[in-house]
C-alpha positions as CSV (number, residue, x, y, z in Angstrom):
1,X,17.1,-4.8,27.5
2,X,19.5,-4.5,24.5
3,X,17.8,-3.4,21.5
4,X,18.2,-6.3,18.7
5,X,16.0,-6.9,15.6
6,X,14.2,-9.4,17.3
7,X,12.6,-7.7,20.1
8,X,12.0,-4.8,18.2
9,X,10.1,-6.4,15.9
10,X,8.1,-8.0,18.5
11,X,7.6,-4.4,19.9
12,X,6.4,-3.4,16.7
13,X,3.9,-6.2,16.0
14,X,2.7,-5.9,19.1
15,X,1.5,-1.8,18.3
16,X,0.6,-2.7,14.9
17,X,-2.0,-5.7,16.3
18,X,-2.9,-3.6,19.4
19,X,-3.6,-0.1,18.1
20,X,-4.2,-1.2,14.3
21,X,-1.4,1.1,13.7
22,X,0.3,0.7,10.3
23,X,4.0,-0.9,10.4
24,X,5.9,1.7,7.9
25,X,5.6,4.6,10.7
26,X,6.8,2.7,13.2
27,X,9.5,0.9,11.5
28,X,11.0,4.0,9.8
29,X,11.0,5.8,13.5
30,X,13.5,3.0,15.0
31,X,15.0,3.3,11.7
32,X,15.5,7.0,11.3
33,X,16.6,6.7,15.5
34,X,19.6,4.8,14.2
35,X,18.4,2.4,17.0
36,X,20.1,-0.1,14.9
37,X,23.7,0.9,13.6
38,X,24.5,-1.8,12.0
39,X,23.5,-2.1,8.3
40,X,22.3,-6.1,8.4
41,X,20.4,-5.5,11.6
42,X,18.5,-2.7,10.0
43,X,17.9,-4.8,7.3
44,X,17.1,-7.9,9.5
45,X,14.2,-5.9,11.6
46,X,12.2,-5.4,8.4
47,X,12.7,-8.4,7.2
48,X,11.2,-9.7,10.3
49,X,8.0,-7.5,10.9
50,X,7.1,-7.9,7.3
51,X,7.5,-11.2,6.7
52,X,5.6,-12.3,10.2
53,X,3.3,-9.7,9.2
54,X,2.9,-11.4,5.4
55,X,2.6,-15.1,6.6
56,X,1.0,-14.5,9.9
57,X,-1.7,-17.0,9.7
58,X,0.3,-19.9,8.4
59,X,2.3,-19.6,11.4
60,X,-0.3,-19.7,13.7
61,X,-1.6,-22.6,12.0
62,X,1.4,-24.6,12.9
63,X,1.5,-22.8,16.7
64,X,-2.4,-24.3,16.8
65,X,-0.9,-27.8,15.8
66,X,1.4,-27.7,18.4
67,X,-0.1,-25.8,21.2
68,X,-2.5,-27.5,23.4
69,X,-3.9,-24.4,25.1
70,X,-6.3,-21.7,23.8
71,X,-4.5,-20.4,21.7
72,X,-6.6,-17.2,21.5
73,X,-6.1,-16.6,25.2
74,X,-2.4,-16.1,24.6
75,X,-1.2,-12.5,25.3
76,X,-0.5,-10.6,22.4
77,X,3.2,-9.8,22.9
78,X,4.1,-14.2,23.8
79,X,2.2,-14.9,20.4
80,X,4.2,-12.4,18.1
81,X,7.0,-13.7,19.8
82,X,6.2,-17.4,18.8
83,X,5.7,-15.7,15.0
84,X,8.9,-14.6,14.6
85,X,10.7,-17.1,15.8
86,X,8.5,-19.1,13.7
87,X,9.2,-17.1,10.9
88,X,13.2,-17.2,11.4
89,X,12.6,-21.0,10.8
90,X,10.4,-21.3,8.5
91,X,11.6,-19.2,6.0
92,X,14.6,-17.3,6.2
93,X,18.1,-19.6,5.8
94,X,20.5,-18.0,7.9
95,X,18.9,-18.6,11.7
96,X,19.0,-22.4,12.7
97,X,15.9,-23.5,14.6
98,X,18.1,-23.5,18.0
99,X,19.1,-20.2,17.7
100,X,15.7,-18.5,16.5
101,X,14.2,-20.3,19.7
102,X,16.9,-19.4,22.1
103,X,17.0,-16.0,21.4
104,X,13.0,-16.1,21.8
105,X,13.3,-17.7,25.4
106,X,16.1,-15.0,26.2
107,X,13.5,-12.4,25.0
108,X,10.4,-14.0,26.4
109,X,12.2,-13.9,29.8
110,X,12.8,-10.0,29.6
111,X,9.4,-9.0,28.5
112,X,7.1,-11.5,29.8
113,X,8.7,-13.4,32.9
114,X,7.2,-16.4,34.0
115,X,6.3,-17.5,30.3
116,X,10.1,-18.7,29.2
117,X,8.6,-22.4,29.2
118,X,5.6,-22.2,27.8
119,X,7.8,-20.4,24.7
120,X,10.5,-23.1,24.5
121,X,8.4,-25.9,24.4
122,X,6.0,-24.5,21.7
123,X,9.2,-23.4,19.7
124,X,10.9,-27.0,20.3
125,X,7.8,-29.1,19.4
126,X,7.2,-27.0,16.5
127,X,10.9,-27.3,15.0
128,X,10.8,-31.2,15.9
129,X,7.2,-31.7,13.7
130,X,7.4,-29.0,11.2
131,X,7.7,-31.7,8.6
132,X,4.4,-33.5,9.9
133,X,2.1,-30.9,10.3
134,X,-1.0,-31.0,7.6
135,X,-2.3,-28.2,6.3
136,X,-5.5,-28.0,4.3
137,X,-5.4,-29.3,0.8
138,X,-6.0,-27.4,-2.6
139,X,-8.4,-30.3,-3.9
140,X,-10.7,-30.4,-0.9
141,X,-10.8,-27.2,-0.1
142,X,-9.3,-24.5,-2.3
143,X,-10.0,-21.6,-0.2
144,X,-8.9,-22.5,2.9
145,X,-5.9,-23.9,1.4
146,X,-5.2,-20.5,-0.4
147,X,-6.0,-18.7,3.0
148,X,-3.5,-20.9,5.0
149,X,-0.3,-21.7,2.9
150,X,-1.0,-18.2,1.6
151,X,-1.8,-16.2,4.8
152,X,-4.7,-14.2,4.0
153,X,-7.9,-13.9,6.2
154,X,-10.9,-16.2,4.6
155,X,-13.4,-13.8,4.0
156,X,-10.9,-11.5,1.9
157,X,-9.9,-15.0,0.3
158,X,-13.9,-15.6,-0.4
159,X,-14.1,-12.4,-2.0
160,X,-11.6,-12.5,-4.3
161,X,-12.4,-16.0,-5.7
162,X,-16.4,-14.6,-6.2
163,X,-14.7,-11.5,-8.5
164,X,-11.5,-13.4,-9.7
165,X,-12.2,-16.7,-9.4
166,X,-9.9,-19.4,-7.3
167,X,-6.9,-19.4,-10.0
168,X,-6.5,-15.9,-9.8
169,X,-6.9,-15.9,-6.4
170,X,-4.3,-17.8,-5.8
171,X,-2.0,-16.3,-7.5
172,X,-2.8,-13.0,-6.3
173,X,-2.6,-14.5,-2.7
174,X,1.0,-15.8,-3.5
175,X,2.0,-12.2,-5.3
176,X,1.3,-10.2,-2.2
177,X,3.7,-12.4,0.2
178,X,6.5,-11.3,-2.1
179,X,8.8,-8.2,-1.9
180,X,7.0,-5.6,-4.2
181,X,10.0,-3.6,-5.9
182,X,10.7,-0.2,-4.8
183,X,9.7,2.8,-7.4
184,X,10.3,6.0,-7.7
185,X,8.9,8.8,-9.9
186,X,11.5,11.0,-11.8
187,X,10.6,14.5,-11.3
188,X,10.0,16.0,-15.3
189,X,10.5,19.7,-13.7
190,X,13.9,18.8,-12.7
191,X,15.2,16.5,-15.3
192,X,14.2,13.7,-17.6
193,X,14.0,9.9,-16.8
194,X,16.8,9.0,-19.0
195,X,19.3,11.7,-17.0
196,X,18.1,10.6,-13.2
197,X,19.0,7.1,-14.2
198,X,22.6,8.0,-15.6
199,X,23.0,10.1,-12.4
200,X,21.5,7.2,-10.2
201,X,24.2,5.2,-11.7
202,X,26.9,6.7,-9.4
203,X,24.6,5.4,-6.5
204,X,25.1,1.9,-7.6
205,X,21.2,2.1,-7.4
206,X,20.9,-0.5,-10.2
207,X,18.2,1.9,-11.6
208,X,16.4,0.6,-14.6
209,X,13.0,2.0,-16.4
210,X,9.9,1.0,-15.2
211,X,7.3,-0.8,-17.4
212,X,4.2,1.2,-17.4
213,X,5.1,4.6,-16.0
214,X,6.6,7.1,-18.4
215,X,7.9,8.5,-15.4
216,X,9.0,6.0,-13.1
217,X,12.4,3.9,-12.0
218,X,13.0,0.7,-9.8
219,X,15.7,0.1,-7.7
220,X,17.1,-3.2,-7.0
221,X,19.7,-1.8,-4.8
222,X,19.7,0.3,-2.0
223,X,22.6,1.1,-0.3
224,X,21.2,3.9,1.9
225,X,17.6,5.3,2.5
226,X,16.4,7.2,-0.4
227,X,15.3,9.6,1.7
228,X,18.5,10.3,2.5
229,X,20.1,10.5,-0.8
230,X,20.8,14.1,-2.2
231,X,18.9,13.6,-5.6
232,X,15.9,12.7,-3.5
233,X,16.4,16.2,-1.5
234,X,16.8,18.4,-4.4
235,X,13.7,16.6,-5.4
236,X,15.1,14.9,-8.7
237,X,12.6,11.9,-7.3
238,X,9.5,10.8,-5.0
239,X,8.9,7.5,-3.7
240,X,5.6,6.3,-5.5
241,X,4.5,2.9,-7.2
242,X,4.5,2.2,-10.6
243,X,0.5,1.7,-10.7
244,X,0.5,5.0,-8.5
245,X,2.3,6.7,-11.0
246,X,-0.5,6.1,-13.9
247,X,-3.5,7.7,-12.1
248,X,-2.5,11.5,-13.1
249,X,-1.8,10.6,-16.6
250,X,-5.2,8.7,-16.3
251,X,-6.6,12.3,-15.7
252,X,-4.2,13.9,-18.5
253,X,-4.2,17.2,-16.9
254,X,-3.0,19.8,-19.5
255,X,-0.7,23.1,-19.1
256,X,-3.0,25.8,-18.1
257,X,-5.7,24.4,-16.8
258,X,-7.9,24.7,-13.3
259,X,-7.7,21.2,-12.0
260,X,-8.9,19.7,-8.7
261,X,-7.3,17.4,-5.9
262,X,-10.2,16.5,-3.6
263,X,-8.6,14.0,-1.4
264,X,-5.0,15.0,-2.1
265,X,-3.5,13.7,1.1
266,X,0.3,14.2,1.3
267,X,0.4,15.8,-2.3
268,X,1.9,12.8,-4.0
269,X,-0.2,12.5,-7.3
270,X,-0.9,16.2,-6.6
271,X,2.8,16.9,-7.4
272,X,2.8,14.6,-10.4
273,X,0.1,16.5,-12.0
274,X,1.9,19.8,-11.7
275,X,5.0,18.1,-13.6
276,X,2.5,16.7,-16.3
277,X,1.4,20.3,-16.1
278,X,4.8,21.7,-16.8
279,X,4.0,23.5,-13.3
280,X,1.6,26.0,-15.9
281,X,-2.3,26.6,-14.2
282,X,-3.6,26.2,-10.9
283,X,-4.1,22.8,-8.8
284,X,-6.0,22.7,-5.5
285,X,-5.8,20.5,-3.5
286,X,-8.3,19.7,-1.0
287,X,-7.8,17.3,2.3
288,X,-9.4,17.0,5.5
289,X,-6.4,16.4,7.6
290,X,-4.2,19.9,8.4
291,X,-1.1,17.8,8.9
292,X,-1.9,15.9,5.3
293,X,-1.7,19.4,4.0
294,X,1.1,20.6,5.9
295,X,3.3,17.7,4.3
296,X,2.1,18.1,1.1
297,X,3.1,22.0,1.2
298,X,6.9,20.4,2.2
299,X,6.8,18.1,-0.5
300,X,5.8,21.0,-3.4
301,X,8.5,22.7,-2.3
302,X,11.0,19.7,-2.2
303,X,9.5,19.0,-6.4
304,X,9.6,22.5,-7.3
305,X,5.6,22.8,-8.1
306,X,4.1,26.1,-7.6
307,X,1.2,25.9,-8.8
308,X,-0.6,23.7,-6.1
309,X,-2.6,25.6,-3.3
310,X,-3.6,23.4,-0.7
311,X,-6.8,24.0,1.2
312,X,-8.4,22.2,4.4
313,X,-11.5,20.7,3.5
314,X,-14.2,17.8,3.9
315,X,-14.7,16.2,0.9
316,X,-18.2,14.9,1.6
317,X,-19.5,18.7,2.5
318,X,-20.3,21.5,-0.4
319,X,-17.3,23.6,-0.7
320,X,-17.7,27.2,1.1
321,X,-16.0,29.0,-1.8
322,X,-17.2,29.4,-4.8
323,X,-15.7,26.7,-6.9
324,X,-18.4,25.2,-8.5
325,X,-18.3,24.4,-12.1
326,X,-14.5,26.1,-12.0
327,X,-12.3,22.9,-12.6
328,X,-11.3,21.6,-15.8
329,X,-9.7,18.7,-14.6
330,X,-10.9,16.7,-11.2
331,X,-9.3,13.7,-9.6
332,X,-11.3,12.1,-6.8
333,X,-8.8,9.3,-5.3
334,X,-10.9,8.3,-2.3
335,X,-10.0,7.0,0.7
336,X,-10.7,2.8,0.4
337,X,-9.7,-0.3,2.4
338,X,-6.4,-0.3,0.3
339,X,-6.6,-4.0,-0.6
340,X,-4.3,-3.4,-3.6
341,X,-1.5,-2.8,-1.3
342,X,-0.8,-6.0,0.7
343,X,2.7,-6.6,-0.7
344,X,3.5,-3.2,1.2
345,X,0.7,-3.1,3.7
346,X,0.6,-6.5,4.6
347,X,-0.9,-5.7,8.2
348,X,-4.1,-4.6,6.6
349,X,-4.9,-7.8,6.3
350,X,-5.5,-8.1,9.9
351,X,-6.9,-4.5,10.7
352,X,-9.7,-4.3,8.4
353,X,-13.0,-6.4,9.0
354,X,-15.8,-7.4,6.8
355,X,-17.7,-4.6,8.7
356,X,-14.8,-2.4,7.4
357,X,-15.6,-2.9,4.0
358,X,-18.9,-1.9,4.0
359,X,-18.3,1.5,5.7
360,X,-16.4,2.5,2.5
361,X,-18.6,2.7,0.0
362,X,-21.2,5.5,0.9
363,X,-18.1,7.5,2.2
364,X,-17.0,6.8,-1.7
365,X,-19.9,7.6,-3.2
366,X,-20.7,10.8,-0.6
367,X,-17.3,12.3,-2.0
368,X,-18.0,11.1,-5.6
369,X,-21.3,13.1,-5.8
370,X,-19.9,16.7,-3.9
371,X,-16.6,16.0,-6.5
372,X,-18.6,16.2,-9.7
373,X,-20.4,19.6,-8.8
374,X,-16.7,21.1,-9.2
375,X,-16.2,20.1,-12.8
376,X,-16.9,22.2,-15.9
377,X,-19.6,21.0,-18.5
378,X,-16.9,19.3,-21.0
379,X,-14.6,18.6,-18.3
380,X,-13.0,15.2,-17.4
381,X,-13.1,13.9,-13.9
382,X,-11.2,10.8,-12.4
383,X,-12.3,7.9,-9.8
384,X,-9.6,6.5,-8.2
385,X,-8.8,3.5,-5.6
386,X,-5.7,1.6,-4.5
387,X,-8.2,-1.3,-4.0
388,X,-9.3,-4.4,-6.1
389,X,-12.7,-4.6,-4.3
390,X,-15.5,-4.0,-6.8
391,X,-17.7,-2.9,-4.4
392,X,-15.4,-0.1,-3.8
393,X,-14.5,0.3,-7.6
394,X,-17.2,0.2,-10.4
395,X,-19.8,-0.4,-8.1
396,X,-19.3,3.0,-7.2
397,X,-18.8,4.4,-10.5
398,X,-22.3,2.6,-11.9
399,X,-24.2,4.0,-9.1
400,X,-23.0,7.4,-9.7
401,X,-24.1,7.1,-13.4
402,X,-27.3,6.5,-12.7
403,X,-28.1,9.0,-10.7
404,X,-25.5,11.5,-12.6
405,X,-27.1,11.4,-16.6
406,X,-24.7,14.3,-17.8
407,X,-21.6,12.3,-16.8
408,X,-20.6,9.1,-19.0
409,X,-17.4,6.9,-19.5
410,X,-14.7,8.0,-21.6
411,X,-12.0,6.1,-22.9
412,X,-8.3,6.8,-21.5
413,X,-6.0,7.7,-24.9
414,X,-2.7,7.0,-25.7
415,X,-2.8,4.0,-22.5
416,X,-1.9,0.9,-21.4
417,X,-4.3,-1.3,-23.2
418,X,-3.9,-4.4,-21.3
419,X,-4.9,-2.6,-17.8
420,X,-8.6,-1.5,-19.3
421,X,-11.5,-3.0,-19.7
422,X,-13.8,-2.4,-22.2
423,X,-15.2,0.7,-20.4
424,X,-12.3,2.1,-20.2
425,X,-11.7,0.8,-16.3
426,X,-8.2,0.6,-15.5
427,X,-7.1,-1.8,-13.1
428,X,-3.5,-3.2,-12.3
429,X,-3.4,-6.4,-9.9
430,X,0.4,-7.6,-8.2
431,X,-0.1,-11.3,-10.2
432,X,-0.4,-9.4,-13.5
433,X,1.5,-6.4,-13.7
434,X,3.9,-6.5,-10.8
435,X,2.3,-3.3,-9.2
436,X,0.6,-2.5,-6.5
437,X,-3.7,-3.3,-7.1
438,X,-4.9,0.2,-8.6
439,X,-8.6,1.2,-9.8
440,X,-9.5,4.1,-12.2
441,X,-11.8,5.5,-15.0
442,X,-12.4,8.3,-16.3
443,X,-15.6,10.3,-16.1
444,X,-16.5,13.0,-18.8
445,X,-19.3,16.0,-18.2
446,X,-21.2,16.4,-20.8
447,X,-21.6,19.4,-22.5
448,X,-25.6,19.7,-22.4
């Protein structure tokens, strides 16, 4: 079967509902394949998987409506099909309903024979009622409402509006089924902001500053992968969100100093500390997964930072050297249900459960309490998420308080006031800022 956007989205959806498997990875290997030559096809196949993935459960509402069968029974593969489709109707304007369900019948026939029918005459009735079909309404019932029209499992829907409350939830609900913008950090050990955006400008990137981030650059425009643009290989830039971006100045690591990257992962806020750094000290950073640490050894040497050593190491086990009390600086962005990152993550929505959630926060407070032992008396340490769960966020932090008495909140200076609290939390959310959903506050040792 000819490869088209169509069925390789369908290919993809089916991995990423099957395996849990998050879309990026796959997308950017039929991508970086050049499976798809042409430029609007390439552009048409993520359109496709993200926006089924984004509004997946307002089109199964309608399949429901129209479907007399269990729908649950359905394979896999026939349903994203139907989604698709479905999504080529309802919301993009270049694919007439006849086409979208064609094209689906053609595909149907190739990968699933025997079910052609069963897809055309969903697709048909669905085009020929879409104007008829009820959906629940915002006065009786707010939060399903918000969960169907704005596709985002109930329970996760529940738990916002208990936090946020329903306005809020809404519009965060709605902000995470649009296209975030696409960010980048400027690298400071290469060249300023200022400069990358005058050298952008012969990319016709439309490059403009970010808001928040001293650092960081949107692009509205991009005529070719950024990975694939020579600034971004001389490591000029890295791909990072805006919120992303403020978690190392959150930390305000200083030239000279020991600090500490316990779950570094591929080195991306790593790196940024060792520009805010002037590359002048010594960063380690620490991450249970080799290959993590691998990429994150490519990706210092891309930026130009020398002064990261990367170790392999659980988090939640005492260190076997002797670091203890050695750090002056220590920033503990733990691993979290990444709730904050829907716009760009959309499929987490589906692959993390209620029972999910609750696994987090011991493994956030096991790392919290083996983190602090590395910081000196006086030193700063901070907790990090890229969630908007509380019980992930300050519910952590509080418990560690209690049970830590030398260790208290300290104020952020020279920040953006309108993302903390009166703690000194920070916290971005898409609705509000435009970013991605980011948790952090800083921790200070005391010195007795």
């Amino acid at each position: 079967m000819k490869n088209t956007p169509r069925n390789l989205s369908v290919q993809i959806l089916n991995r990423v509902e099957e395996g849990r498997a998050f879309a990026q990875p796959l997308l950017d290997a039929y991508l970086s394949k050049n499976t798809l030559a042409n430029t609007q096809d390439r552009g048409l196949l993520t359109q496709l998987v993200y926006g089924t993935l984004r509004f997946r459960i307002c089109l199964d509402w309608i399949i429901r409506e129209v479907y007399s069968g269990n729908f649950e029974s359905m394979e896999p593969g026939i349903r994203n099909i139907l989604r698709v489709a479905l999504y080529q109707i309802m919301f993009t304007d270049r694919v007439p309903a006849y086409a979208a369900t064609d094209e689906a019948v053609k595909m149907t026939k190739k990968m699933y024979p025997g079910r052609s029918n069963l897809v055309n005459a969903i697709l048909r009735n669905a085009a020929r009622k879409m104007d008829a079909i009820q959906y629940p309404l915002f006065d009786e019932d707010p939060l399903l409402h918000i969960s169907v029209v704005h596709s985002h499992p109930l329970w996760i829907v529940k738990m916002w509006a208990e936090q946020l409350g329903v306005e809020d939830t809404l519009a965060l609900c709605k902000s995470n089924n649009e296209i975030p913008p696409f960010a980048i950090r400027a690298n400071s050990l290469k060249s300023t902001r200022s400069n990358l955006i005058r050298m952008l400008e012969n990319c016709d990137c439309g490059a403009v500053p970010s808001r928040y981030s001293p650092d960081g650059i949107v692009l509205s425009n991009l005529p070719a992968p950024v990975g694939q643009m020579p600034l971004y290989e001389e490591g000029y830039m890295q791909i990072q969100d805006e919120a992303s971006q403020l978690i190392s100045p959150l930390l305000d690591p200083k030239p000279g100093e020991m600090v500490l990257d316990v779950c570094a992962g591929a080195g991306v806020k790593t790196t940024h500390m060792a520009e805010l750094m002037q590359n002048s000290g010594r960063i380690v950073a620490m991450d249970i997964n080799r290959k993590k640490i691998e990429i994150s050894r490519v990706l210092a040497r891309r930026l130009g930072a020398t002064i990261i050593e990367p170790i392999v190491h659980d988090a939640t086990k005492d260190s076997q050297n002797d670091l203890r009390e050695k750090f002056d600086r220590v920033l503990v962005d733990v691993p979290c249900s990444g709730m904050g990152t829907l716009r760009r993550n959309p499929e987490i929505k589906w692959n993390v459960t209620p029972e999910d959630m609750k696994k987090f926060p011991p493994l956030q407070k096991e790392i919290l309490n083996h983190s602090a032992s590395y910081l000196k008396k006086g030193g700063t340490m901070v907790y990090g998420t890229c969630t908007i769960s509380s019980a992930e966020n300050e519910e952590v932090v509080r418990e560690f308080l209690s049970t830590h008495p030398d260790f208290e909140y300290a104020h952020p200076t020279a920040f953006v006031t309108d993302m903390l609290d009166r703690h000194g939390m920070f916290r971005t959310f898409p609705h509000l800022h435009g970013t991605d959903g980011f948790f952090g506050v800083v921790l200070k040792r005391m010195r007795s």
